[in-house]
N, C-alpha and C positions, 0 to 999 in steps of 0.2 A: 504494500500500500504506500502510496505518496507522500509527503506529510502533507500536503496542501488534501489530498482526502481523507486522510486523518483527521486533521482537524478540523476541518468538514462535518463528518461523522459522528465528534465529538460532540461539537457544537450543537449538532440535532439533539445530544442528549442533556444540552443543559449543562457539561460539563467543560472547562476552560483548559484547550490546552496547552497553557501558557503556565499555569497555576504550579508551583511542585506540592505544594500542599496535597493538591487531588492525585497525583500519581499512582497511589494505590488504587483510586478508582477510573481513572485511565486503562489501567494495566487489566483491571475484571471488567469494564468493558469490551476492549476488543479482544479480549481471548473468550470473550462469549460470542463476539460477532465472529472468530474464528471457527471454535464450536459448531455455531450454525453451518457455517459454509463447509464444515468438513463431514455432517453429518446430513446435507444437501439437504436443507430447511429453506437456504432460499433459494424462492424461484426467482433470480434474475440471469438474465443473461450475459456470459463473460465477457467482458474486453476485448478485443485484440489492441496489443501493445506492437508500435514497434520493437526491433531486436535489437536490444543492445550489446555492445560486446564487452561484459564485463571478463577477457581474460587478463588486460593487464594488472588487476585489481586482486589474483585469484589468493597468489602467496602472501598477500596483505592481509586482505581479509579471511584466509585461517588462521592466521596467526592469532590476529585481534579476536575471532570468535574465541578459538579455542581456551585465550588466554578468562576471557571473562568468564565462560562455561569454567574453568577449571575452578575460579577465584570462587563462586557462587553455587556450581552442583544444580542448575537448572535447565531447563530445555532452550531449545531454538524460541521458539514461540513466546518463551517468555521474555525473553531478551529484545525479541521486536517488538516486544506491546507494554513493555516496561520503560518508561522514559526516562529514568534513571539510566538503564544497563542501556538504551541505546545511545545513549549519549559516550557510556564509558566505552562502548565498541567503536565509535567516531574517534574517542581520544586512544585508544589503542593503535586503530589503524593510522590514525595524525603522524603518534611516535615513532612508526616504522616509515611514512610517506605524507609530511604534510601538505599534499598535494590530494590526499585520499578522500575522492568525492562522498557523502557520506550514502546518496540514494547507491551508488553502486558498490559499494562496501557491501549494502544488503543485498543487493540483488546476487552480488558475489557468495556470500552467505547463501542463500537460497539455493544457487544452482549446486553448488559442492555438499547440500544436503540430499538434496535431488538425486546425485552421482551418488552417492553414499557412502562421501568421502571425510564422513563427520561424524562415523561412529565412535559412540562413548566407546571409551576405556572403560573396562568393566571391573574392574579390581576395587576401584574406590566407590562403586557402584554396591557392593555389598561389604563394606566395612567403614567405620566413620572412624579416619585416621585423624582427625581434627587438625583438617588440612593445611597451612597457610600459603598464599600463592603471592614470590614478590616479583618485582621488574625492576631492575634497574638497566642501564646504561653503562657499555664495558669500561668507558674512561670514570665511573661515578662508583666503581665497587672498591669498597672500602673493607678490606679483611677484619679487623675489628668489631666491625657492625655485624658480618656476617652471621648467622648464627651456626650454634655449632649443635644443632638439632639432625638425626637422619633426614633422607629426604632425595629428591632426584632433582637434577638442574638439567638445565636444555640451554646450549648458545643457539643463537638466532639471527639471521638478518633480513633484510628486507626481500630476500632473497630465500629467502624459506628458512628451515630449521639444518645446524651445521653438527650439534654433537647432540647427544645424551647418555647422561649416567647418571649413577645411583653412589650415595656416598654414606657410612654412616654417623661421620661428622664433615656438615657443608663448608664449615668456613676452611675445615683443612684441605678438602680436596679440594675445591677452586685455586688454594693456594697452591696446591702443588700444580695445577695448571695454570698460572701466569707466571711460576718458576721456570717452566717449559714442560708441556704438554707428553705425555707419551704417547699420543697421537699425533702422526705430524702431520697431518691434511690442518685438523682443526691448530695446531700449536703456529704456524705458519699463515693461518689467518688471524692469532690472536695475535702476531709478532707484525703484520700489516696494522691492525687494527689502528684506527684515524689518521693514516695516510689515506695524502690527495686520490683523489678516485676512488677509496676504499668504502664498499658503504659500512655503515655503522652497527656493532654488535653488541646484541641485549642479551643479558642472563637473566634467565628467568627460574626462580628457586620457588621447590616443593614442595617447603618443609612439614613434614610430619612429627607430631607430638613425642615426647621421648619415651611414654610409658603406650606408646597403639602399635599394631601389628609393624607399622612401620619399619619400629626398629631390628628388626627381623632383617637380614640378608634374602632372604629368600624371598620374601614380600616385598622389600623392596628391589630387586632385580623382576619379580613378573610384573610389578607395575613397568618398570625400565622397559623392558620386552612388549607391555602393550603400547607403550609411547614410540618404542622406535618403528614399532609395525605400521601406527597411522600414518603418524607423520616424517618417515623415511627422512634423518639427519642424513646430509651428504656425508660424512664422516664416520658415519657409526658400521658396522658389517650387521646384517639384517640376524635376527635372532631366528 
């Protein structure tokens, strides 16, 4: 949906969507009007849209989905009819490409659901590891701050996803990959990392609680296993 028929839609209901106060009733509006439509309640007739070509848009906008879906544990649908979380997937995909138009951000989202290229991970899908999901920026990581919780990290660029792995203290293993990487695809990108031309790379940490399954090796390597399966790190060898 457009935001200009969004908030359209809204407005039929009396509701302002401009307000953040209403958010939460924003968000049960149109996943009722989704409802409908998915349970072919209304009788209208569809659209035709022109095509657009969201592929330049496609490694932006998983990144940004997937990062909010991990941060929050909810669906697609709620993420586009929640005006909070779509906002945070605009400023996700900004981070990676502030050129990152926001209608095709989601249409991007859409179609890589479509493709069913945006299956959950299923491991945290049946255990609540009392997740925390951070992002920083690879010139902005500070060892210190890091925490030294288990947990899996993923590097990234705008460019899709470059490593992952599973540590079960984060602040040590990162350090031991800005000392020099035992991987040299990714150690060799972090050794470019903010030279000219170079794009820019985010770490993004998974930490999990010290006392949840987490801290398990073994749990944390199948979660590692289902991250490298979706989202294929250039760096990693497939499990």
């Amino acid at each position: 949906m457009s935001d200009q028929l969004r908030s359209d839609f809204l407005r039929e209901l009396s509701i302002d969507p401009s307000d953040t106060d209403e958010a939460e009733v924003q968000t049960a509006a149109l996943l009722s009007l989704l409802r409908l439509r998915k349970t072919g309640k209304l009788q209208v007739p569809a659209t035709r849209r022109n095509h657009v070509d969201v592929s330049p848009w496609i490694d932006t906008a998983e990144i940004a989905i997937r990062t909010v879906l991990d941060r929050h544990q909810v669906s697609i649908d709620v993420v586009m009819c929640d005006p909070r979380l779509r906002s945070e997937l605009q400023a996700e995909a900004a981070a990676i490409d502030d050129d990152a138009p926001p209608e095709r951000i989601r249409k991007a989202v859409l179609k890589l659901r479509k493709v069913r290229q945006l299956r959950p991970e299923l491991v945290l899908r049946v255990a609540d590891w009392q997740t925390q999901v951070l992002t920083m920026a690879f010139d902005d990581i500070n060892l210190e701050e890091l925490p030294d919780s288990p947990g899996v990290y993923l590097f990234r660029s705008e460019q899709g996803y470059l490593y992952i792995g599973e540590a079960a203290n984060l602040s040590a293993r990162i350090a031991e990959h800005l000392g020099g990487s035992h991987n040299r695809g990714l150690a060799k990108c972090l050794a470019q990392a903010g030279g000219e031309g170079q794009p820019p790379i985010t770490l993004e940490l998974h930490v999990f609680a010290k006392d949840s399954p987490g801290k398990r090796v073994l749990m944390r390597r199948a979660y590692e296993s289902e991250l490298i399966r979706s989202r294929e790190p250039k760096f990693n060898l497939r499990p």
